[in-house]
C-alpha positions in Angstrom: 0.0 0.0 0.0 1.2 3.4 -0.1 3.7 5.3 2.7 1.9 7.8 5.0 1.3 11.1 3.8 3.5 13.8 3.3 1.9 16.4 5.8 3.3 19.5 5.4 4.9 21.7 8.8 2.0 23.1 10.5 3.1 26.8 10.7 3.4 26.8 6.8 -0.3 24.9 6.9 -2.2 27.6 9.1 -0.2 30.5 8.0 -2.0 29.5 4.6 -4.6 27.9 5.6 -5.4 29.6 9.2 -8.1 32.2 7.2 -10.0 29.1 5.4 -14.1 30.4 4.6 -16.3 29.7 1.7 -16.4 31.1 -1.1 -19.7 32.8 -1.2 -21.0 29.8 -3.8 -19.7 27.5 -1.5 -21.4 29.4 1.5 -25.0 28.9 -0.3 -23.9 25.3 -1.1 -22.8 24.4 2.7 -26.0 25.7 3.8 -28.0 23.8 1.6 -26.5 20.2 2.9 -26.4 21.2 6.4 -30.3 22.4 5.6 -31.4 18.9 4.7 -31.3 17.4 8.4 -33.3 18.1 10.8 -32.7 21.2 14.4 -29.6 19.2 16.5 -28.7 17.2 13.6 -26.4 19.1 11.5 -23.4 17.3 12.1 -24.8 14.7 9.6 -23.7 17.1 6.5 -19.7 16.5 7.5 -18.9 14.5 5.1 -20.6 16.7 2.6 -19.2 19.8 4.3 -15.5 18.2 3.7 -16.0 17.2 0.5 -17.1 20.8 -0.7 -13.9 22.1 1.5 -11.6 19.8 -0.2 -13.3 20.8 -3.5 -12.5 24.7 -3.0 -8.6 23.8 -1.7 -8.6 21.7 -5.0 -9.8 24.7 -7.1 -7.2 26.9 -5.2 -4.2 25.0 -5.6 -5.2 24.1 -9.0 -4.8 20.0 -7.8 -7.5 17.6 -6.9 -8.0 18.9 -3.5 -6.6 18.2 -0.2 -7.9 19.0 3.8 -5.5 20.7 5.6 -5.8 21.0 9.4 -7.3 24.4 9.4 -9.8 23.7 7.3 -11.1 20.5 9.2 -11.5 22.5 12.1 -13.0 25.0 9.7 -15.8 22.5 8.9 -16.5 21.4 12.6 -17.0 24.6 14.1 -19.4 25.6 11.4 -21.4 21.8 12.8 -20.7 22.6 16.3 -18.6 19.3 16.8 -15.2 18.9 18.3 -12.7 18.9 15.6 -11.4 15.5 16.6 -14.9 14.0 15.0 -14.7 15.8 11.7 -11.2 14.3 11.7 -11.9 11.1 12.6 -13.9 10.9 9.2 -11.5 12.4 7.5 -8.7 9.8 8.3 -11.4 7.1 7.7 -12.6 7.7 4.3 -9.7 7.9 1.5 -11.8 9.8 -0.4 -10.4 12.5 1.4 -7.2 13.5 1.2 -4.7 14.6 4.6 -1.9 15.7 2.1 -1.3 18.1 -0.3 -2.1 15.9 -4.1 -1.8 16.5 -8.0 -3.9 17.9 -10.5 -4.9 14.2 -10.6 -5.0 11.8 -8.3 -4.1 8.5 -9.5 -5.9 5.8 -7.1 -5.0 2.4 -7.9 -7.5 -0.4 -7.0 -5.0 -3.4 -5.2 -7.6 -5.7 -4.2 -7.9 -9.1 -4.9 -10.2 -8.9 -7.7 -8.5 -6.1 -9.8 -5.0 -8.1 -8.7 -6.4 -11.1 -10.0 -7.1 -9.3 -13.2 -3.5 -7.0 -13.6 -3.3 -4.3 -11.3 0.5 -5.0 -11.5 0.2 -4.0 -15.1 -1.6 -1.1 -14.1 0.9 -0.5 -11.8 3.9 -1.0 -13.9 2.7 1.6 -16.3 2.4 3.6 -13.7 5.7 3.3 -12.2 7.3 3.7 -15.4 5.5 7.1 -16.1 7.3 8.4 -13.3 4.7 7.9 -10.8 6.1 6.2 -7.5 2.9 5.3 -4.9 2.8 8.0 -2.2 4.2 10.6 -3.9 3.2 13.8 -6.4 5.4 13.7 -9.5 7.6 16.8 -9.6 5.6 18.6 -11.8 3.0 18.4 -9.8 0.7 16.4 -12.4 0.4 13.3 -10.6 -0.4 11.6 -7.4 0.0 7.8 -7.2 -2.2 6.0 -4.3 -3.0 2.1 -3.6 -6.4 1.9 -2.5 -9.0 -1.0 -1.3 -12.1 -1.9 -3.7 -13.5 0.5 -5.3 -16.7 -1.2 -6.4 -15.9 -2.1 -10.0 -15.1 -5.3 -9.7 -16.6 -6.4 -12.9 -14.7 -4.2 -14.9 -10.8 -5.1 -13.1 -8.6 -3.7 -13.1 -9.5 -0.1 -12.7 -8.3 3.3 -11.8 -10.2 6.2 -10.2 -8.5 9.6 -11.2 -10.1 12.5 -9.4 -13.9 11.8 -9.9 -13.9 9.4 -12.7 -13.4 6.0 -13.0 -11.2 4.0 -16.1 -11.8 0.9 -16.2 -11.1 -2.9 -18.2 -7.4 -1.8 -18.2 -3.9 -3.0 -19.1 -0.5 -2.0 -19.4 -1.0 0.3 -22.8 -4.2 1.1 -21.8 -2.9 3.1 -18.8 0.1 4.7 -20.4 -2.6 6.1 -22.9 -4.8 7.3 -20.2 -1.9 9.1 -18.6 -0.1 10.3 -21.4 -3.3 11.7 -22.4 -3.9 13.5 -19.3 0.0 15.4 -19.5 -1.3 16.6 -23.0 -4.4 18.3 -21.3 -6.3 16.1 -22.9 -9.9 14.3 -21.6 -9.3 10.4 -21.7 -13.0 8.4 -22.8 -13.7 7.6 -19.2 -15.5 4.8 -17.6 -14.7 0.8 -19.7 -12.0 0.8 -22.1 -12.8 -1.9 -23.9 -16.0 -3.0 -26.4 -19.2 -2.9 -23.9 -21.8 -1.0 -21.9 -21.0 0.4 -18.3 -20.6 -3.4 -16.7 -22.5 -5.1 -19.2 -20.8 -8.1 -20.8 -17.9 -7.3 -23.0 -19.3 -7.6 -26.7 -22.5 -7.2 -26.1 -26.0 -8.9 -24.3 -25.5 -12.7 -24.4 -29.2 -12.8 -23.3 -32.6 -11.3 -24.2 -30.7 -10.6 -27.5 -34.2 -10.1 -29.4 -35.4 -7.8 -26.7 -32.4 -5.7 -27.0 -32.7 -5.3 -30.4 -36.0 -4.7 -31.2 -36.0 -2.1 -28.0 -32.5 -0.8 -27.2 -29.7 0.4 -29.0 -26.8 -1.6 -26.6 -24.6 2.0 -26.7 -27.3 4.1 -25.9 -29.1 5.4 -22.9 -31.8 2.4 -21.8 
């Protein structure tokens, strides 16, 4: 798995981060999660609070967003809960970040059934782009994490960069998706080979007629 994060000195972290708030946008949109619980029950919108925190570090730094300390405590005193809760979540959760990250964040699924399947490969491409696991490349592109199952199992091995998922990968595959990504380009997200979301590869071995009296198998059913 990968090291620990790189958290930066905490004097450098508040001195930029000590004055965290909203961005007015985000102001409207924090109130609107914390508006869907009920009196006494705010606290339930944390996770939604942290996400839109790390979203707005993200867009400040120009990466894929990260929580420094200030900002956690940010988050709780706006819920009225002791900072050590908000963090708790935080630590718990790796969609959430502890350390500064890359424009993208390269999260590399390690578990059995994407192993089974070539997450070395995925991996080794990796590795050979310059990407070493814990770390942010040194121009700041990319940030390689090993990560638990991330629910695609059907379509191993897979990646999740920032929000979107790749998918049905191998070796060239990912040094495609990556290279892409250095040119500013936008990489066809989601399977990369020949089928529908996690439908069988080729096609519908069942209900054939169905499907093709009814459905065009690309499109939207």
């Amino acid at each position: 798995m990968a090291d620990a994060p790189q958290i930066p000195d905490e004097t450098k972290v508040r001195a930029r981060w000590g004055d965290f708030e909203w961005t007015p946008a985000n102001a409207i949109k924090a109130k609107t999660f914390i508006a869907r619980y009920p009196a006494g029950r705010q606290q339930s919108a944390v996770m939604a609070l942290l996400d839109l925190a790390q979203r707005q570090v993200g867009a400040e730094t120009h990466t894929q967003g990260w929580l420094p300390v200030p900002v956690i405590e940010f988050v709780a005193a706006q819920l009225d809960m002791p900072y050590m809760r908000a963090y708790e979540v935080v630590t718990f959760y790796t969609m959430y970040n502890l350390a500064p990250v890359g424009r993208y964040h390269v999260q590399v699924c390690g578990t059995t059934p994407c192993m089974l399947r070539g997450s070395d490969d995925v991996l080794a491409a990796c590795k050979n782009k310059g990407l070493i696991k814990g770390h942010t490349t040194p121009d700041g592109l990319f940030t390689l994490t090993e990560v638990e199952c991330l629910g695609a199992c059907a379509n191993a091995p897979m990646v999740q960069i920032n929000d979107d998922n790749y998918e049905d990968l191998d070796y060239d595959k990912t040094i495609a998706i990556l290279e892409a990504l250095t040119a500013g380009e936008k990489p066809h997200v989601g399977p990369q080979i020949d089928r529908q979301t996690s439908c069988p590869e080729g096609g519908p071995t069942t209900l054939k007629e169905m499907v093709s009296e009814n459905h065009d198998y690309r499109g939207a059913w």
